[in-house]
N, C-alpha and C positions, 0 to 999 in steps of 0.2 A: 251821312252816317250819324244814325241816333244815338250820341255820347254825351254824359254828361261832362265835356271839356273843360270845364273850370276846375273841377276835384282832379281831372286827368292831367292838367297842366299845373296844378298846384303842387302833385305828386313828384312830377317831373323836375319842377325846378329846384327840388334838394339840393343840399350840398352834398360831400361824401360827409358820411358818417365818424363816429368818434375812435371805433373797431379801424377800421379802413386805414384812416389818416394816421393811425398808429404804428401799424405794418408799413405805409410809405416812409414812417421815420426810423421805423428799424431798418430798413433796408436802406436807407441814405449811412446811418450810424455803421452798417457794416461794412460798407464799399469803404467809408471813411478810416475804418478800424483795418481795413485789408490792404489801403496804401501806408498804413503808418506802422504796419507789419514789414513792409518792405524794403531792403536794402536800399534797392534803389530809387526809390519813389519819396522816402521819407524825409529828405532832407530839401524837395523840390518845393517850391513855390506851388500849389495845387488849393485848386476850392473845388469843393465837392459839392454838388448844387440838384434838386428837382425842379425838372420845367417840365415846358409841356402842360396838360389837361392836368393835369395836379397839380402844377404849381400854381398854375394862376386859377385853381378852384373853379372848373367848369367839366370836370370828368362827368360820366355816367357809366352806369352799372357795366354797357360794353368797353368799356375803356379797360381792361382789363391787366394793364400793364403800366409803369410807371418811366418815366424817363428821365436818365440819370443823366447830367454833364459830370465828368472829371476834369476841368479846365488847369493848363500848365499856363502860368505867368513868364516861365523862363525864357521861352522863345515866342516868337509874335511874327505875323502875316500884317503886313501892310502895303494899305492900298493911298494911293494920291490922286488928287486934284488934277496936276499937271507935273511937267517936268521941271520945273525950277523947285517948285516944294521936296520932289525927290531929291534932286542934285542937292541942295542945300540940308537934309539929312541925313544923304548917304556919308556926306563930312563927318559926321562923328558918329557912324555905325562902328560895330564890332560885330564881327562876323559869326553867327548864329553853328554852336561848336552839340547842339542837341535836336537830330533829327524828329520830324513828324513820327515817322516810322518806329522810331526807337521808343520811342513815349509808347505809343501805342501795344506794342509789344511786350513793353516790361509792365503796363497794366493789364493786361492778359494773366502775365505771370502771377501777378498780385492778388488777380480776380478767381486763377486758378486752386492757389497757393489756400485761399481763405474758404471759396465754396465747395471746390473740387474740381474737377474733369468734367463728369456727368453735368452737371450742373451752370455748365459755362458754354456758351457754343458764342465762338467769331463769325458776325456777318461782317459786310464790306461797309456798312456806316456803325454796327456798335455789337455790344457781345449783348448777348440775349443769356438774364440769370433766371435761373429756374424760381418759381414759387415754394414756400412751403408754409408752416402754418405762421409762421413769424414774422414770414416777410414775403411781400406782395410781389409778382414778376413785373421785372424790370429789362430797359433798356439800357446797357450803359455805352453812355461814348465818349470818347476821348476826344480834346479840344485842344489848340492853342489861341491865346488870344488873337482877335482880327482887330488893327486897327484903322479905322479911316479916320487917314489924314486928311482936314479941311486946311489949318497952315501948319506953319513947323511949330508952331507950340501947340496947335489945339487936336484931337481927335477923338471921333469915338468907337467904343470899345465893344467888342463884339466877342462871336466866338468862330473859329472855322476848321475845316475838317477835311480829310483828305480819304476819301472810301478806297478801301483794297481791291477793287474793281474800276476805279477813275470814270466812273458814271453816277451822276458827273462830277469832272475835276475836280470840283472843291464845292463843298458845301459851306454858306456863311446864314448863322443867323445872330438873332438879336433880343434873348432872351431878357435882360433886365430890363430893357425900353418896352419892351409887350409886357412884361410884370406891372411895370410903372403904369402904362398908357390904360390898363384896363382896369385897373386899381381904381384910376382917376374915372374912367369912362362908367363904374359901379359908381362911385360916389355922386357923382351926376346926376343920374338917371337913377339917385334913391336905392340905391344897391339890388334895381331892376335888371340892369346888363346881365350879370351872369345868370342871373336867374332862368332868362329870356333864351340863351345859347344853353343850357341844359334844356329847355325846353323842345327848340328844335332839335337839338340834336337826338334827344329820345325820339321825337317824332320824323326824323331820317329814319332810325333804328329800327321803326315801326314799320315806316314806309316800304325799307329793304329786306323786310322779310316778309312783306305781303308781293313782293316783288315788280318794285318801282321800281325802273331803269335808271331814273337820274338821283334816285335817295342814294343806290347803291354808287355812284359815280361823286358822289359828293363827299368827299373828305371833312371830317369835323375838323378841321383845324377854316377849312373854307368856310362853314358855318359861321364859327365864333368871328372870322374877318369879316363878314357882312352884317351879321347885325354888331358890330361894330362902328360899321360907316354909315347904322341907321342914325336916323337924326333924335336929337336927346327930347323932342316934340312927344315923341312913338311913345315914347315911356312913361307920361304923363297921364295917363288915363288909370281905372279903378282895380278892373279888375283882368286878369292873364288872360281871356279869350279877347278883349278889346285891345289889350296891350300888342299880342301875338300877332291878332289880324292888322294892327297900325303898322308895324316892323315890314311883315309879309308883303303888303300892301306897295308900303315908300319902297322897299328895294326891288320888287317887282316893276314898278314904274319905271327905276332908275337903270335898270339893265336891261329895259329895250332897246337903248342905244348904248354902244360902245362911246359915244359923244360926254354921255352923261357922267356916267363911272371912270373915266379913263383914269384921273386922278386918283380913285381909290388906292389906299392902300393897306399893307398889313396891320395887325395889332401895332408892332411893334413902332412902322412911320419909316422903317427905313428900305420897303420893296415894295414894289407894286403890285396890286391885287390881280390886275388883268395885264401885264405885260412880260415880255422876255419867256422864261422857260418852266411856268409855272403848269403843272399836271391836273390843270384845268382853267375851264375857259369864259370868256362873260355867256356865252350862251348855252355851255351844261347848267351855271349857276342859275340863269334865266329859268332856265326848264324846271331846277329843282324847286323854285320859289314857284312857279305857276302849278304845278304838279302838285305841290305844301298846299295850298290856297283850295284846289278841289278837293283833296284828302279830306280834310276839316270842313267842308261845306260852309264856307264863306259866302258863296253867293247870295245865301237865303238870309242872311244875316241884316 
């Protein structure tokens, strides 16, 4: 493909804009302003938080939606090590007197209360808030804290989720450790990282609507976790079509064997990239990197 890929990947590796990023903080200020509207809500231990492809600055223009945590401090999911770390905290629990259920519900109400009816719809992982010119369409979902216990004094802290549909049971992620990890992972790599995951991921976007099979199977959150686990080597060269092709390249090599990558893991450091019940696999990700690699005409390079 006869492109001039440098100006096309320089384009790509923007960040969002100043318009943009302003509507994502009105819209965090409202949801804010709609629990402290609330009877019930307002007197609750909550942080109102954007994660996701906005928070940690690597959206693109299809990202068209933003993602909201409502996190409650008052009650927590905890997981342990083994059973004596349990046994030895279950000693001085207090029995948890504020449902999942109930949170979630009276944030409904809140979300209702502030944007309306129209404007609110419940999925089974988070409400979907309508756009308008103020504020950008968001996800919101409601959280209680998760904590892993490693001993009875130390853990960490997470967020987890229970879908109105229990597919599946429980959702746990780990947004401040991938805020951190990637933060450090830009600083690195010259504040190339995210540059590089706006890149491909425009160029999935590309891909899947010139109708690539594995662009379209390739979730950009999968994206941003691979070149991730590229080596901070990749990132040292001059300019975006040398930078892109090193990335392309090292993870391409590395996910011919499940041997290689098995270690992989998320942003975050706290899931594994290719194991358990993750809605892809080392060899979609395979296909999309060898697939990335023709698209761009690498070979002649």
């Amino acid at each position: 493909m006869n492109r001039d890929w440098e100006s096309v990947f320089s384009a790509w590796s923007q960040g969002p804009g100043k318009t943009e990023q302003e509507r994502v903080e009105n819209t965090e200020r409202q949801i804010k302003q709609a629990i402290q509207a609330s009877d019930k809500l307002k007197n609750r231990n909550i942080r109102v938080f954007a994660q996701g492809s906005y928070r940690n600055r690597v959206n693109v223009r299809r990202d068209s939606d933003v993602d909201i945590g409502v996190l409650c401090f008052d009650t927590y999911f905890p997981e342990y090590p083994d059973d004596n770390v349990k046994m030895e905290l279950a000693k001085s629990f207090v029995p948890a007197n504020y449902e999942y259920v109930t949170f979630k519900n009276e944030l409904e109400e809140a979300l209702v209360s502030r944007f309306g009816r129209e404007s609110v719809k419940r999925g089974s992982k988070a409400f979907d808030i309508k756009a308008n010119t103020y504020r950008i369409e968001s996800d919101v979902a409601a959280f209680f804290e998760h904590r892993r216990y490693l001993t009875t004094n130390y853990y960490h802290s997470g967020v987890e989720m229970i879908p109105d549909d229990y597919a599946p049971p429980r959702v746990r992620n780990w947004p401040e450790q991938h805020y951190q990890n990637g933060t450090s992972k830009n600083y690195a790599t010259s504040r190339k990282y995210k540059r590089v995951v706006r890149i491909l991921k425009n160029l999935s976007n590309e891909m899947a609507s010139n109708g690539i099979q594995s662009a379209k199977e390739a979730p950009s959150f999968l994206i941003e976790c691979l070149v991730f686990n590229a080596s901070t080597s990749c990132f040292e060269h001059q300019t975006f079509k040398q930078t892109v092709r090193a990335v392309i390249a090292e993870l391409f090599i590395n996910t011919l064997s499940y041997d290689i990558c098995s270690e992989w893991g998320e942003v975050s450091g706290f899931k594994y990239l290719f194991r358990g019940s993750q809605p892809w696999t080392r060899e979609s990700a395979h296909q999309f990197l060898s697939d990335a690699w023709d698209y761009l005409g690498y070979e002649s390079c």
